[in-house]
C-alpha positions as CSV (number, residue, x, y, z in Angstrom):
1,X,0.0,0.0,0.0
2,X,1.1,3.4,-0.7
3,X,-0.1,6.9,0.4
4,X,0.1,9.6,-1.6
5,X,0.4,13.4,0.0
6,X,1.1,15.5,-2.8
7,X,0.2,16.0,-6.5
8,X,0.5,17.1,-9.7
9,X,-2.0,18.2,-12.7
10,X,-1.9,21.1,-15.1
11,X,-1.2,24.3,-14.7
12,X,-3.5,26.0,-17.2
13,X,-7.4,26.0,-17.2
14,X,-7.7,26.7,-21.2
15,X,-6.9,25.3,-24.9
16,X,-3.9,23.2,-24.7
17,X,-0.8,24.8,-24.9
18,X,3.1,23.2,-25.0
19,X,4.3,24.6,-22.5
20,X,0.9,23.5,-19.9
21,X,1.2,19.7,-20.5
22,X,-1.3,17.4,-18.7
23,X,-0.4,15.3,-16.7
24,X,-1.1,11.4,-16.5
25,X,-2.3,10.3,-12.8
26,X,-4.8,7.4,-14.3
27,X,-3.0,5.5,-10.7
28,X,0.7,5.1,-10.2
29,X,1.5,1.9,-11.8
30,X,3.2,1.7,-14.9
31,X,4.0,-1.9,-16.7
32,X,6.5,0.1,-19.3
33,X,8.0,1.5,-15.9
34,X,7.7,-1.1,-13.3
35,X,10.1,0.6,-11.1
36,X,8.2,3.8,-11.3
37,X,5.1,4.9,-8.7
38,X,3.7,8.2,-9.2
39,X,2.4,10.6,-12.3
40,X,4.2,11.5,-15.2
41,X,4.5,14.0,-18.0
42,X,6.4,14.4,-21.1
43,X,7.7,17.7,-23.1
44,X,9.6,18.6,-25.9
45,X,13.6,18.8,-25.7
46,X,14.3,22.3,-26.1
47,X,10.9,24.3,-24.6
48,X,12.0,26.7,-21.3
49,X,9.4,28.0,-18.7
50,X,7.2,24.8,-18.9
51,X,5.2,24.7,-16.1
52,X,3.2,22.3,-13.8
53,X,1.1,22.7,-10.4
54,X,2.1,21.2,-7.7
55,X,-0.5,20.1,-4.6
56,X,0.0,19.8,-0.9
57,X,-2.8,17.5,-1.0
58,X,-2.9,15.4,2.5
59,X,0.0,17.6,4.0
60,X,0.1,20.7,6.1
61,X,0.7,24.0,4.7
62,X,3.4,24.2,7.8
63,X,5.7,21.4,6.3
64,X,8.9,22.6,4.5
65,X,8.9,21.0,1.4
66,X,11.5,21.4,-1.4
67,X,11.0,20.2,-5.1
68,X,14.1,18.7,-6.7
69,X,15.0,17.2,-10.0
70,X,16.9,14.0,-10.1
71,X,18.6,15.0,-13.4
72,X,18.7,18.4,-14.2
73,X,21.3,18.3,-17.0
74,X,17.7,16.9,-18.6
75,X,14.9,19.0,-16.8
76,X,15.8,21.5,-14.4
77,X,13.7,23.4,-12.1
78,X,14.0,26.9,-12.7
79,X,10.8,28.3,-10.1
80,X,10.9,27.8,-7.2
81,X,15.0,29.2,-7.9
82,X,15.8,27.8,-4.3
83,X,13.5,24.0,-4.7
84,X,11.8,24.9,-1.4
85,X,7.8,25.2,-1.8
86,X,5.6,27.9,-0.1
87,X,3.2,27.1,2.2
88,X,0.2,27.8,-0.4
89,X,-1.9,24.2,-0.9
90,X,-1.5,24.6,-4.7
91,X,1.4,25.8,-6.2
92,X,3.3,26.6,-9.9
93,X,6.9,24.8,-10.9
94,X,8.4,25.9,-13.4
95,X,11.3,23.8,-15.3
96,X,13.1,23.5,-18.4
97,X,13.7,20.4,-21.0
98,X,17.7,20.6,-21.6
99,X,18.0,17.3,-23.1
100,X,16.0,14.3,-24.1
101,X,15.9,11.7,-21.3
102,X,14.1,10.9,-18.1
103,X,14.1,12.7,-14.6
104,X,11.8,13.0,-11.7
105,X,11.0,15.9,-10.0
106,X,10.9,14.3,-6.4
107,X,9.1,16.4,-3.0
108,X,11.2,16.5,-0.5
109,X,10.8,16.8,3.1
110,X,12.2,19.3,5.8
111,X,15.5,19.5,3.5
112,X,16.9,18.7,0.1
113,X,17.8,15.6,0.5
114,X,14.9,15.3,3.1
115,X,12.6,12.1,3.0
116,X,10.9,11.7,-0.3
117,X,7.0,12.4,0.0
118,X,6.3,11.9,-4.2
119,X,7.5,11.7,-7.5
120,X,6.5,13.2,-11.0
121,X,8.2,11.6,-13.5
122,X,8.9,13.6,-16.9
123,X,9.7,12.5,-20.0
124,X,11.7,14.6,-22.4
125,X,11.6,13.8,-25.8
126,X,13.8,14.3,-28.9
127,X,11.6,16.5,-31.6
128,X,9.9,14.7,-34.2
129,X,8.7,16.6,-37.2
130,X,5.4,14.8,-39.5
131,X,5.6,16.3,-42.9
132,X,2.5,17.9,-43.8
133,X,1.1,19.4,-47.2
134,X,-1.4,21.8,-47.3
135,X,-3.8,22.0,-50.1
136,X,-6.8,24.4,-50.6
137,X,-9.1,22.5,-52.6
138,X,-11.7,23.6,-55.1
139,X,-14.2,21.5,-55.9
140,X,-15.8,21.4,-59.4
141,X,-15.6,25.5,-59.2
142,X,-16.3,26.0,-55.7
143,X,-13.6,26.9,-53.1
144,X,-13.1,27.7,-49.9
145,X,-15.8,30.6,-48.3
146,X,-14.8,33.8,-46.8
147,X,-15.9,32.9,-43.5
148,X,-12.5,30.5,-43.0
149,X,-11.9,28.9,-39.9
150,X,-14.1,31.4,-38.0
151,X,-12.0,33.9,-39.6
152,X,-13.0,36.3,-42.2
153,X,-10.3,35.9,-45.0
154,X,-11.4,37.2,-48.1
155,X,-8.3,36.9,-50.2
156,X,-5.9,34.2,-50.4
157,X,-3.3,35.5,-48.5
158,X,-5.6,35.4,-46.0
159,X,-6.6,32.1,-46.1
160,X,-3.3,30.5,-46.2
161,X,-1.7,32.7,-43.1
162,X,-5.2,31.8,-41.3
163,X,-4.5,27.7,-42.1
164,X,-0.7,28.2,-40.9
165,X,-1.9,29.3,-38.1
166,X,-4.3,26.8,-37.1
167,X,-2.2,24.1,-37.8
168,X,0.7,26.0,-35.1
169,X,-2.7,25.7,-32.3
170,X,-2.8,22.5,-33.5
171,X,0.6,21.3,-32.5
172,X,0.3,22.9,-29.1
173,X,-1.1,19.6,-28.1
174,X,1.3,17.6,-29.6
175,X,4.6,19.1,-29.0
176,X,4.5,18.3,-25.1
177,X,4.9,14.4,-26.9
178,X,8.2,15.5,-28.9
179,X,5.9,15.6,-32.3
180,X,5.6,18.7,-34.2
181,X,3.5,18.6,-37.5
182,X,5.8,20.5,-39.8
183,X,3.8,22.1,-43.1
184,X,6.0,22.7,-46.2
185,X,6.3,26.3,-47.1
186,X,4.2,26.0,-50.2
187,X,0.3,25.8,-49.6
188,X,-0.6,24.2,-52.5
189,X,-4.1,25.6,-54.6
190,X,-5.5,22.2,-55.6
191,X,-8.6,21.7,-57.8
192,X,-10.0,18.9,-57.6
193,X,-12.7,18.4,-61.1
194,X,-13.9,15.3,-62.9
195,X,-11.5,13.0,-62.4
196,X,-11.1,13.0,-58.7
197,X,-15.6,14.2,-58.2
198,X,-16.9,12.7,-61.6
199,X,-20.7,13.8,-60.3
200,X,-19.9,17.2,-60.3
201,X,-20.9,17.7,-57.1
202,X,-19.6,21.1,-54.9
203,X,-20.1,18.9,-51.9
204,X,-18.6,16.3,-51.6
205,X,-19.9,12.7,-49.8
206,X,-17.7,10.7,-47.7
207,X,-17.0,8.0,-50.6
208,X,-16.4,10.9,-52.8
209,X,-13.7,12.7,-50.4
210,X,-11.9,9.7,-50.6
211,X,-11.6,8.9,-54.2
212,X,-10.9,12.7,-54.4
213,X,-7.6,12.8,-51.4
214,X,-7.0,9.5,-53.3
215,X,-6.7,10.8,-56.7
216,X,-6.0,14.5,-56.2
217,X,-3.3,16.2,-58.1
218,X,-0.4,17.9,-56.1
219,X,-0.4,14.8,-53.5
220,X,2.4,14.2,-51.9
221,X,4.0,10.5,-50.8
222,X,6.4,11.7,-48.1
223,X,3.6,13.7,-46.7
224,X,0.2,14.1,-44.9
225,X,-1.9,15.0,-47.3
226,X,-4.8,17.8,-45.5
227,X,-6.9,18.8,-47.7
228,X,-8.8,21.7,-46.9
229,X,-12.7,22.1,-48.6
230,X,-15.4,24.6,-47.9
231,X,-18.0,22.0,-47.6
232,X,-18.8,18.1,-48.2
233,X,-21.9,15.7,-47.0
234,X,-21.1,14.4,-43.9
235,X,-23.5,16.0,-41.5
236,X,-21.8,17.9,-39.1
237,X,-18.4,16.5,-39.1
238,X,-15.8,19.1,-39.9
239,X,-12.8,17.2,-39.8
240,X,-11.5,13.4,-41.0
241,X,-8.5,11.6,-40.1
242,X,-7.7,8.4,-42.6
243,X,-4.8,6.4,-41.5
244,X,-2.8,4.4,-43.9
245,X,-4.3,1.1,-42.0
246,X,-8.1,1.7,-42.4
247,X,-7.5,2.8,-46.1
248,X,-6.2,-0.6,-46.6
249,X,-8.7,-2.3,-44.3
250,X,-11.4,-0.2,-46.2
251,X,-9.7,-1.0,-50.1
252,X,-10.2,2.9,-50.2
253,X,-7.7,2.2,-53.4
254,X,-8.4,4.7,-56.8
255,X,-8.7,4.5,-58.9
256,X,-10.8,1.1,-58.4
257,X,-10.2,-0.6,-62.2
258,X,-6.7,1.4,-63.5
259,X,-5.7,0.9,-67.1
260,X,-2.4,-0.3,-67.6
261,X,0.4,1.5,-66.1
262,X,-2.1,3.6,-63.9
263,X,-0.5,4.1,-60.5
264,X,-3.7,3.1,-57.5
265,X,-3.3,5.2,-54.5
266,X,-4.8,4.9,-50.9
267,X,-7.3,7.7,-49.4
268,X,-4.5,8.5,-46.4
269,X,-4.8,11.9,-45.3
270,X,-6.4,14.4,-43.0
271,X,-9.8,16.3,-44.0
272,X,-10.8,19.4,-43.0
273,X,-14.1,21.5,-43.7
274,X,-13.3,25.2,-43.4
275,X,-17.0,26.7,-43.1
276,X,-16.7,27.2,-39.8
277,X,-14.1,27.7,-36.8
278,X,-13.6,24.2,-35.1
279,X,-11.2,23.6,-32.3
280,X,-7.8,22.9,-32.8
281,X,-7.6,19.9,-30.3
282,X,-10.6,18.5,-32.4
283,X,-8.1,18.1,-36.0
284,X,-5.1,16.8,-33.2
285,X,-7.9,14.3,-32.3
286,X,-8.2,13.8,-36.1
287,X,-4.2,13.8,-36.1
288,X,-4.3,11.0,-33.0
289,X,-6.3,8.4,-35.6
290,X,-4.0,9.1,-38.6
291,X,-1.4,8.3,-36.0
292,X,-3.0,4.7,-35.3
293,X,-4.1,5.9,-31.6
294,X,-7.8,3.5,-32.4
295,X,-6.5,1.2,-34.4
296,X,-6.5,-1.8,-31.4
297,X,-7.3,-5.3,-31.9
298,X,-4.6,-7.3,-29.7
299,X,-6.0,-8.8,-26.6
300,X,-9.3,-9.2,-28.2
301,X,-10.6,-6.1,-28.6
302,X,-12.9,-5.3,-31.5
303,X,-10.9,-3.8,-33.9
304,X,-11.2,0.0,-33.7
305,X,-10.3,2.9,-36.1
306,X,-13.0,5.6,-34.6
307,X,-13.7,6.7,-31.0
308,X,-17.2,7.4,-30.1
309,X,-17.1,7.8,-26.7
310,X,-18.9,6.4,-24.1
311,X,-22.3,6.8,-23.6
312,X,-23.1,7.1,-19.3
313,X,-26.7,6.3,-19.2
314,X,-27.3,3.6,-16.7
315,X,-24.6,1.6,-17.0
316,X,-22.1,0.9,-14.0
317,X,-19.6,-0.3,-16.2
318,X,-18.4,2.9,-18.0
319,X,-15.8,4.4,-16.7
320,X,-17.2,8.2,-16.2
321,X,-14.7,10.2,-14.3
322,X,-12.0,12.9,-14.5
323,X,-9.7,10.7,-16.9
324,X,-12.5,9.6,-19.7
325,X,-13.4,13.2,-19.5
326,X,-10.7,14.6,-20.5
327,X,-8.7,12.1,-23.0
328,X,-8.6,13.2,-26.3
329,X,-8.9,10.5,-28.0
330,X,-11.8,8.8,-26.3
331,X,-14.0,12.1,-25.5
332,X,-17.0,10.8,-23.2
333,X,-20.3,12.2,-25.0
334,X,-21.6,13.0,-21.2
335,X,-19.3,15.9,-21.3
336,X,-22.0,18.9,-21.3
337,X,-24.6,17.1,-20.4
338,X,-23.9,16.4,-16.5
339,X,-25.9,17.3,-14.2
340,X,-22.8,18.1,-11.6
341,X,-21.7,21.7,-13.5
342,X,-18.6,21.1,-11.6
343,X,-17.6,18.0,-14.0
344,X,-18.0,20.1,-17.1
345,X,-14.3,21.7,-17.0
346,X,-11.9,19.1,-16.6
347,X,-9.2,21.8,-17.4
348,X,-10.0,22.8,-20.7
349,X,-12.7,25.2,-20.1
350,X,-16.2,24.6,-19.4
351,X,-17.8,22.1,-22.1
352,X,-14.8,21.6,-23.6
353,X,-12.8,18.4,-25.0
354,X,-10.3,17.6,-23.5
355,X,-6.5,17.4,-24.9
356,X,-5.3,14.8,-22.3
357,X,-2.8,11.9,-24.2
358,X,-2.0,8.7,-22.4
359,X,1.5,8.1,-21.3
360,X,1.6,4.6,-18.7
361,X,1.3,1.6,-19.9
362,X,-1.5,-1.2,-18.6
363,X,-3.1,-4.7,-18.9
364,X,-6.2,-3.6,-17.9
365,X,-6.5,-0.6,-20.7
366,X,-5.8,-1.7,-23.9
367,X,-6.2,2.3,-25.0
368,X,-3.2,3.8,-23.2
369,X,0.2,4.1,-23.9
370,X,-0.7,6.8,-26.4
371,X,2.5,9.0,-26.3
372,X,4.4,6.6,-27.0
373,X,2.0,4.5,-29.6
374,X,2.0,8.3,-31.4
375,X,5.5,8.2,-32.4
376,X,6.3,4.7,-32.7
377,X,3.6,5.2,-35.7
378,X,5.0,8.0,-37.3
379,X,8.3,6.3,-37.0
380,X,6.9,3.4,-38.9
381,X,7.3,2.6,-42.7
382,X,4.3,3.1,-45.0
383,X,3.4,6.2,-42.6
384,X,2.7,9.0,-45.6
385,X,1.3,8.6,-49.0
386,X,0.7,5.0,-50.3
């Protein structure tokens, strides 16, 4: 048995942000870390001023408690600048990543080498850059609207310094996980006629988005395609992620009867519809299943490439709590409809999804390891184009 008397968690109430990660408390056991008890975190290699909270949680305010890293040549503690912690109950540390690696920032009691009282573990990784191509697509005539992204961008210019910019809110969630979605400079103009929409439709269905990332001129094979429309026929979905996996599960393969010496290419890529502001953490949820975060089917579980969530209702068995509300990739469809107010900010602002990606590692949840799943994917051959 072990008691905990401190805590950790994160250190902004808001939209992710790199330098706010969340931190990972589903319990303190760890099968990729047997040796390790406690939360833990990751960031970039590289990012100063991170920051954290820190909880007396089953202490006294009176007890002199320092913070201390066991490794600061890889993240060092830079507030509090002497380690020892005020008396508040919560309180903010700030530390830098100097080096990829692994350290723990352990609480210390009555002195710096005091008795420890907990342990956050932090994980710094090495940057990882996903190539990304941008396209704005027109379909059959009609482009993208004015009204972009919540923005209004009425000339091009516009439109492509708004897409750059979503796609940098994007990465704030993915950054504290070493992986930084790295556009090329060009923003390609991409029009996308007969041959990828042969009904001539402006809006697009599912099966026709598809063929169309499938056979769309400008595509890139040592990128993620994201193709960016005004508008398709897929209710109110407003963005798509297509890993290289389910396009080959789904024989989303165009064109479906080539002549000879026609090249067939897989639907891969990330979809976005640009008619109105969505938020970034949705498209890095979109991100998470190009990335293979839903794509399970060891240890018997159904094979799955999209997250619904869970719905509550009456059933003891679903896992309804502070965790499921704010993962990411498993978003609980409770989340604004509690009747506690209270359990409608998880730390992302009220209503709001949250950006929370798995780190541990266990038997009983199939689902986690996420940080780690994330880059072993992109890391993997046949990750781009196909």
């Amino acid at each position: 048995e072990r008691i905990y008397m401190v805590e950790f968690g994160r250190a902004k109430t808001g939209s992710p942000h790199m330098k706010f990660p969340d931190v990972d408390n589903i319990g303190f056991q760890d099968n990729g870390q047997p040796n390790e008890h406690g939360p833990v975190m990751s960031i970039m290699n590289g990012l100063k001023d991170v920051r954290v909270q820190f909880y007396r949680a089953e202490i006294s305010r009176s007890a002199p408690l320092y913070i201390v890293s066991t490794d600061p040549t890889v993240a060092k503690i830079t507030g509090p600048a002497s380690g020892q912690l005020g008396s508040d109950l919560a309180q903010t540390i700030k530390f830098s990543a100097l080096a990829a690696g692994r350290a723990a920032f352990e609480v210390r009691y009555q002195w710096q080498d005091g008795p420890v009282l907990g342990r956050l573990y932090v994980q710094v990784y090495q940057r990882k850059n996903i190539a990304l191509r941008l396209h704005l697509v027109t379909v059959n005539g009609a482009g993208n609207p004015t009204n972009f992204f919540g923005k209004n961008c009425p000339h091009l210019a516009d439109q492509q310094a708004r897409l750059k910019w979503f796609i940098q809110q994007v990465n704030h969630t993915w950054i504290p996980h070493g992986i930084y979605l790295q556009p090329e400079a060009t923003i390609y103009n991409t029009v996308w006629g007969a041959a990828q929409i042969g009904s001539a439709s402006v809006s697009p269905t599912y099966n026709e988005l598809v063929m169309g990332g499938a056979l769309s001129p400008n595509r890139s094979a040592a990128s993620i395609n994201v193709y960016v429309l005004g508008q398709w026929t897929m209710g109110t979905t407003m963005a798509l992620g297509v890993p290289v996996k389910w396009a080959k599960q789904q024989n989303l393969l165009y064109p479906v009867a080539p002549g000879p010496g026609v090249v067939q290419h897989l639907s891969n890529a990330v979809y976005l519809r640009s008619s109105q502001f969505v938020e970034p953490v949705i498209v890095a949820h979109e991100f998470g299943h190009y990335m293979e975060l839903c794509s399970l089917a060891n240890n018997g579980a159904v094979q799955q490439w999209h997250s619904t969530g869970d719905s509550v209702g009456g059933n003891p068995g679903v896992r309804d709590d502070l965790v499921s509300r704010r993962r990411m990739m498993y978003p609980i469809v409770s989340l604004q409809a509690s009747s506690f107010p209270w359990r409608n900010d998880v730390g992302y602002g009220a209503g709001k999804t949250g950006g929370f990606i798995s780190y541990r590692t266990l038997a009983q949840d199939i689902t986690l390891g996420e940080s780690s799943r994330a880059r072993n994917a992109a890391a993997g051959g046949n990750f781009y184009a196909v």
